[in-house]
LUMNUDREN-966639 format. One line per field, with one value per atom (N, C-alpha, C): residue in three letters; atom name; x, y, z. Coordinates in Angstrom, 1 decimal. Layout:
REM residues N
resn = (ALA	...)
name = (CA	...)
x = (X	...)
y = (Y	...)
z = (Z	...)
//
This chain:
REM residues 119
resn = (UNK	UNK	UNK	UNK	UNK	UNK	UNK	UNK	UNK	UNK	UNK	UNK	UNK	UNK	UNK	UNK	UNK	UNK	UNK	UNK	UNK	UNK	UNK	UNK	UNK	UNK	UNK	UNK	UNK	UNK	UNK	UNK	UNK	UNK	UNK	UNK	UNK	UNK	UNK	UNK	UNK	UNK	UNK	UNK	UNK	UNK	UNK	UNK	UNK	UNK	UNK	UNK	UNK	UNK	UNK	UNK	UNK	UNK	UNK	UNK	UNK	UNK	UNK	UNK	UNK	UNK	UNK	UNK	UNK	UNK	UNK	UNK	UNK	UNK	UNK	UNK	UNK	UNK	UNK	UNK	UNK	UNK	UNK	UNK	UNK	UNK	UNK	UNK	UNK	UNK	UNK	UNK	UNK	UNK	UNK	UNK	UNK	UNK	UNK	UNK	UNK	UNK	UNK	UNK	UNK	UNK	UNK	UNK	UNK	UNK	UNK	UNK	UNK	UNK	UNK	UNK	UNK	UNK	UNK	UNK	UNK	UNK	UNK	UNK	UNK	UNK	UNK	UNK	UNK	UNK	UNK	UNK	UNK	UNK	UNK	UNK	UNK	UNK	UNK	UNK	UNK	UNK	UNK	UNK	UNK	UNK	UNK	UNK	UNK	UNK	UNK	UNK	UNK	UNK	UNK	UNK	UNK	UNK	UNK	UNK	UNK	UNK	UNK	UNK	UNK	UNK	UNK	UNK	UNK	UNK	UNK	UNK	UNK	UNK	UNK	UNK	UNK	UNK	UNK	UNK	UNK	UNK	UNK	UNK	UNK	UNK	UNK	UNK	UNK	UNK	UNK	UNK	UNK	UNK	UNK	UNK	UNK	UNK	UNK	UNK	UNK	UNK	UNK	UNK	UNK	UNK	UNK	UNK	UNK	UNK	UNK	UNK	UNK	UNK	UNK	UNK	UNK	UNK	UNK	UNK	UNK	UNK	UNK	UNK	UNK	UNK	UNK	UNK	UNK	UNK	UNK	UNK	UNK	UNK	UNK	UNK	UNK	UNK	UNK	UNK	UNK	UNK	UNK	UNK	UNK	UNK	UNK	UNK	UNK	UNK	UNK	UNK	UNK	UNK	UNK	UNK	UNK	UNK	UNK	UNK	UNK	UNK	UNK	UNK	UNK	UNK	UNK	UNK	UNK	UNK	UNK	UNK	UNK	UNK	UNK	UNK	UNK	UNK	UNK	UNK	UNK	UNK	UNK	UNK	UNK	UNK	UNK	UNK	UNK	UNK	UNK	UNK	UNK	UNK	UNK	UNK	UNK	UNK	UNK	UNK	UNK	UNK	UNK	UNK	UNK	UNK	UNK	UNK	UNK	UNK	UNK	UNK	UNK	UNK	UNK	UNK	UNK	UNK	UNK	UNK	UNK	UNK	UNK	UNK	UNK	UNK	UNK	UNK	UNK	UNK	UNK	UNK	UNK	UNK	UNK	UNK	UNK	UNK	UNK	UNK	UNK	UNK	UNK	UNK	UNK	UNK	UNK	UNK	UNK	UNK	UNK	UNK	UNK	UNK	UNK	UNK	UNK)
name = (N	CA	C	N	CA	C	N	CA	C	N	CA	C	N	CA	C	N	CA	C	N	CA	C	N	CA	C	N	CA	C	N	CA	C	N	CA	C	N	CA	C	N	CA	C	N	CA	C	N	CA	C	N	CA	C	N	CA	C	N	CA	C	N	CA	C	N	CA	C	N	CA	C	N	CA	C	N	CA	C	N	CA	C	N	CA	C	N	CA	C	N	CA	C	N	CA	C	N	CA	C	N	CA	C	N	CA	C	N	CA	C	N	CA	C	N	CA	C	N	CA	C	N	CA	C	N	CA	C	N	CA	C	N	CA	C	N	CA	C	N	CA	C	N	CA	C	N	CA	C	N	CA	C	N	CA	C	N	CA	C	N	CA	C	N	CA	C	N	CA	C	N	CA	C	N	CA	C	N	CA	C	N	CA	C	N	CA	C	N	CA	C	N	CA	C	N	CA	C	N	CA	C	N	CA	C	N	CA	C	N	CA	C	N	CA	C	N	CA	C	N	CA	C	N	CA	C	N	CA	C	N	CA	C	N	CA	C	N	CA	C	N	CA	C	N	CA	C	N	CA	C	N	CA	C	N	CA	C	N	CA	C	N	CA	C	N	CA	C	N	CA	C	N	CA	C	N	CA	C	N	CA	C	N	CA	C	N	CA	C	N	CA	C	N	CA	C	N	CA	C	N	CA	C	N	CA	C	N	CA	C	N	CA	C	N	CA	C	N	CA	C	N	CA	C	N	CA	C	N	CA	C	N	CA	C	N	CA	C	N	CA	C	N	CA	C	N	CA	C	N	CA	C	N	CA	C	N	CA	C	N	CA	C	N	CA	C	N	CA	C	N	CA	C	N	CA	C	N	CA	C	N	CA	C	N	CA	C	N	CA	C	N	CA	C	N	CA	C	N	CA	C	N	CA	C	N	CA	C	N	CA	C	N	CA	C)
x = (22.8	22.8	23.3	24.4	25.0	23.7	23.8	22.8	24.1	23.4	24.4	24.7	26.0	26.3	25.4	24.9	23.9	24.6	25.6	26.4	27.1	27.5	28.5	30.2	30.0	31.4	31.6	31.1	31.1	31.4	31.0	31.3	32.9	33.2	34.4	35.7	35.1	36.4	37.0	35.5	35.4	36.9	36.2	37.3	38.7	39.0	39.9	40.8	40.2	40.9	41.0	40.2	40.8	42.1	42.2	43.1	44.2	44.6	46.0	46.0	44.6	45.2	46.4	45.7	46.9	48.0	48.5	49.0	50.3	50.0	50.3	50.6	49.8	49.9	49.4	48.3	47.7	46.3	45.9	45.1	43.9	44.3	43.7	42.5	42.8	41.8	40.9	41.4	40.5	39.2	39.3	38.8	37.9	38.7	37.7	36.4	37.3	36.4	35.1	35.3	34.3	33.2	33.6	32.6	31.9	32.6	31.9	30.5	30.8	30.2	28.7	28.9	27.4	26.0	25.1	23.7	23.8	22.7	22.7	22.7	21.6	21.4	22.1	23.0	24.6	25.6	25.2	26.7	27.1	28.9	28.9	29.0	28.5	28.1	29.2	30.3	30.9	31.3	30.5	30.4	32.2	31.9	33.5	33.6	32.8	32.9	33.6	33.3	33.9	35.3	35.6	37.3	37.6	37.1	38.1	38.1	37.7	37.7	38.8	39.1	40.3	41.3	41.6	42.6	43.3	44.5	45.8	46.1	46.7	47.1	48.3	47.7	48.4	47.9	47.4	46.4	45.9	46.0	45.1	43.9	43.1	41.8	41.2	40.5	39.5	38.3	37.2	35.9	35.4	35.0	34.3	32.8	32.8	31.4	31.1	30.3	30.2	30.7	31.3	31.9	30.9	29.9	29.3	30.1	29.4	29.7	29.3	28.2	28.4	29.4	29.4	30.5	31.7	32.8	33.8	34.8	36.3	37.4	38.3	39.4	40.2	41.5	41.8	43.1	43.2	44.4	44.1	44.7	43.5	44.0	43.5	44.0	43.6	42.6	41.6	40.4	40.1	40.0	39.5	38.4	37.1	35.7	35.6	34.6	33.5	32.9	32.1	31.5	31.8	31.4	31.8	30.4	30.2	28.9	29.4	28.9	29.4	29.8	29.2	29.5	31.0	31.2	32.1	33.5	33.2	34.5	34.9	34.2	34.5	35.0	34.7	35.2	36.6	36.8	38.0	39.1	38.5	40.1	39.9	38.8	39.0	40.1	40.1	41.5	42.6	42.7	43.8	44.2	42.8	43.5	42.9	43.3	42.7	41.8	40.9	40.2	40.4	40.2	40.4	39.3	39.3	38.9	39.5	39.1	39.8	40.6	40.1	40.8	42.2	42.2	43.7	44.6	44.0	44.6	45.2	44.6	45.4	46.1	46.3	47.8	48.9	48.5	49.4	50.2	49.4	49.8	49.4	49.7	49.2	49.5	50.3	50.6	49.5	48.9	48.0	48.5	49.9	50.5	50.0	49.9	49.1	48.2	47.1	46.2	44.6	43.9	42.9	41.6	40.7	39.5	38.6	37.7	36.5	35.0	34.9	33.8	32.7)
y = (46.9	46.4	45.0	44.7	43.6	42.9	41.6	40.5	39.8	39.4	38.6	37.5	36.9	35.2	34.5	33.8	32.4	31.8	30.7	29.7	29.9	29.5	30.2	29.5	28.2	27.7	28.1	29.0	29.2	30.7	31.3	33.0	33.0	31.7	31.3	31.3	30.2	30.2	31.2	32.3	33.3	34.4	34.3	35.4	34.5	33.4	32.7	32.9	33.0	33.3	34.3	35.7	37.2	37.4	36.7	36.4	36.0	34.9	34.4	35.2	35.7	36.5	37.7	38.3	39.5	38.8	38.0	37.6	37.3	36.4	35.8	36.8	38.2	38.8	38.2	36.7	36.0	36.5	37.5	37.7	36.3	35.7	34.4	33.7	34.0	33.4	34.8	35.8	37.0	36.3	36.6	35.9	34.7	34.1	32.8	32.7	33.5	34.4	35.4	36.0	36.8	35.7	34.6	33.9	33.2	32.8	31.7	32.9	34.0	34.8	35.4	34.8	35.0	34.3	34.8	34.0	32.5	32.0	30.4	30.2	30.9	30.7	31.3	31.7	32.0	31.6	30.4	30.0	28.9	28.7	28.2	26.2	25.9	24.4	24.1	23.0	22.7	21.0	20.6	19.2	18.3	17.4	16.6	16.5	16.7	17.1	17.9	19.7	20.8	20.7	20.2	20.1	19.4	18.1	17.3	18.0	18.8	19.6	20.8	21.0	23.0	22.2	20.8	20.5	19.6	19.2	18.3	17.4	16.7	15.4	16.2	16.3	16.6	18.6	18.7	19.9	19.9	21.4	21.5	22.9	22.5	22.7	23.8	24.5	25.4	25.3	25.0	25.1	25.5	27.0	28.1	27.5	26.2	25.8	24.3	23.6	22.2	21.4	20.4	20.1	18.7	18.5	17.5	16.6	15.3	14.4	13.6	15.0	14.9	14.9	13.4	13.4	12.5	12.8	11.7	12.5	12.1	12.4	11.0	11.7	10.8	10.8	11.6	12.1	12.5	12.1	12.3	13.9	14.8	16.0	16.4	17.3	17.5	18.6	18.3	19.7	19.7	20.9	21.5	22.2	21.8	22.6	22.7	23.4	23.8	22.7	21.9	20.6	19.4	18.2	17.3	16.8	16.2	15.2	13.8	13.2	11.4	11.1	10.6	10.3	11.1	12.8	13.3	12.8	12.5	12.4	11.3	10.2	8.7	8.8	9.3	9.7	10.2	11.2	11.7	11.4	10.3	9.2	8.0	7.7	6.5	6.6	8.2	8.1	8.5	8.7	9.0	10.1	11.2	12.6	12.2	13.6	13.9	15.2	14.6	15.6	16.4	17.9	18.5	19.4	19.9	21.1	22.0	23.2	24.9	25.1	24.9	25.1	24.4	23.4	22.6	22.7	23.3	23.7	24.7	25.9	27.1	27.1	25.9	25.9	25.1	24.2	23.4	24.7	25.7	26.7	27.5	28.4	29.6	31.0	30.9	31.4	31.0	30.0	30.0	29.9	29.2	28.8	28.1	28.3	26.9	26.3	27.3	26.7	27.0	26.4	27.1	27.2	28.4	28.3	28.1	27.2	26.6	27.4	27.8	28.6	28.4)
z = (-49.4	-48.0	-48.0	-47.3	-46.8	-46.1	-46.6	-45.9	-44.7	-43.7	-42.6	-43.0	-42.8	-43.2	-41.8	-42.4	-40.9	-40.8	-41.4	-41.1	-40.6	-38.9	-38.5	-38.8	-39.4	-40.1	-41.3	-41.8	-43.4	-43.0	-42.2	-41.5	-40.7	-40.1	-39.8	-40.9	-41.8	-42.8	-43.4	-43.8	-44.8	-43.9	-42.4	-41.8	-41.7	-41.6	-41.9	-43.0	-44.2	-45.6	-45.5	-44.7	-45.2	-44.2	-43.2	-42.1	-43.2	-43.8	-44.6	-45.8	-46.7	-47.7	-47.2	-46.0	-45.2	-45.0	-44.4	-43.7	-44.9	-45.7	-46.9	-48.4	-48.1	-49.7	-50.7	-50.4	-51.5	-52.1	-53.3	-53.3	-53.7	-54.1	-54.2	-52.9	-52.0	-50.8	-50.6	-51.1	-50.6	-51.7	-52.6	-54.2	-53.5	-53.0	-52.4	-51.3	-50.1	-49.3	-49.5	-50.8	-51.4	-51.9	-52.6	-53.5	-52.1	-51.4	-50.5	-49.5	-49.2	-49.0	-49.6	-50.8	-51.3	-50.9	-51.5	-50.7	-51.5	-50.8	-51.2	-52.4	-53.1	-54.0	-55.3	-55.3	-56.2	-56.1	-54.7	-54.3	-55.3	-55.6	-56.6	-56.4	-57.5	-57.5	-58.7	-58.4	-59.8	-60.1	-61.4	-61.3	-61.9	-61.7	-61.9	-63.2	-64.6	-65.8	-65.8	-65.2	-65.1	-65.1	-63.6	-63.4	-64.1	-64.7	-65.7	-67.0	-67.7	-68.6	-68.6	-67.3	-67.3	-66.4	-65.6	-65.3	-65.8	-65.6	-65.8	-64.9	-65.0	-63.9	-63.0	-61.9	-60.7	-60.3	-60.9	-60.7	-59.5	-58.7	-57.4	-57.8	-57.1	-57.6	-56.3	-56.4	-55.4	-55.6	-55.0	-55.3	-54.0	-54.2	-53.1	-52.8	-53.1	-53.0	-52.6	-53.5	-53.3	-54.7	-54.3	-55.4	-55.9	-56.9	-57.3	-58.1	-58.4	-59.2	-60.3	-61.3	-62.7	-63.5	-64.1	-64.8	-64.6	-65.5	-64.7	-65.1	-64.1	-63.6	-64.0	-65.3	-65.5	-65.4	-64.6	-64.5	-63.1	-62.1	-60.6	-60.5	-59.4	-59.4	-57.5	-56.8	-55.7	-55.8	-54.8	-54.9	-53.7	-53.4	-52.2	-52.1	-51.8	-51.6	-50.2	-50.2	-49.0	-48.5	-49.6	-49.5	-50.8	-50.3	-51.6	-51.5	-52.7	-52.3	-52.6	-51.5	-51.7	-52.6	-53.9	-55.2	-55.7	-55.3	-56.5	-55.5	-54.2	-53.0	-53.3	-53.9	-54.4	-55.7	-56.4	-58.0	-57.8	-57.0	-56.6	-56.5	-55.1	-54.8	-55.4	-56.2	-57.2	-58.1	-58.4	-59.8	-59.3	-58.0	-57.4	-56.8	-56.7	-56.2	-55.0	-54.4	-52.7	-52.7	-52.0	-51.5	-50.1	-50.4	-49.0	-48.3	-47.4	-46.6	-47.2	-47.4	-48.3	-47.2	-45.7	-44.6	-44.7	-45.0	-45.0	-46.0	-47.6	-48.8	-48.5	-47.3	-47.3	-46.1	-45.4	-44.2	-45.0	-46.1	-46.3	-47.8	-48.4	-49.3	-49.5	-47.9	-47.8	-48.5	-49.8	-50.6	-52.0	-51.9	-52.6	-54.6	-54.0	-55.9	-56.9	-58.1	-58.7	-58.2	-57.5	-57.2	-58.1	-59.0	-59.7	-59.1	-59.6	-58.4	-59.7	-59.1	-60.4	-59.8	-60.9	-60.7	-61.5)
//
């Protein structure tokens, strides 16, 4: 049995991303759409240790979740979550990347290229 999504901007994006995966042929946002979809408590959490560990300088990033700020970021890369928390959004553009909306990652590359999803 399917549980309902309650959030209705998180039930928005989800249809959002199955909208450009079609649209696009990117299986990549379907993928994303699926994860952000889960219950709270599986939803994914990934700290700034994580990404500085599997990315490169100039790397774009996916996080179906919230993006925390254990850890440090020494190398500037762009990420796009669901949520940031104050600290990891400051760490972010301290070394020089940008932070996004998933929403804005997938109009500005809706093909979804080189983009990695941290899970």
């Amino acid at each position: 049995m399917k549980l309902p999504i309650q959030n209705i901007e998180r039930k928005n994006l989800i249809r959002f991303l199955r909208k450009k995966a079609r649209e696009n042929n990117a299986k990549i946002w379907l993928r994303v759409a699926e994860l952000l979809g889960k219950a709270k408590r599986r939803r994914v959490s990934v700290n700034l240790s994580k990404i500085n560990r599997y990315t490169e300088k100039g790397d774009v990033v996916v996080v179906p979740g919230k993006a925390l700020s254990s850890g440090l970021l020494d190398h500037p890369v762009t990420v796009a979550a669901y949520a940031f928390s104050r600290k990891a959004k400051e760490k972010i553009e301290n070394t020089g990347g940008k932070c996004l909306t998933i929403k804005e990652l997938v109009e500005s590359n809706p093909k979804g290229s080189h983009v990695k999803i941290m899970v």
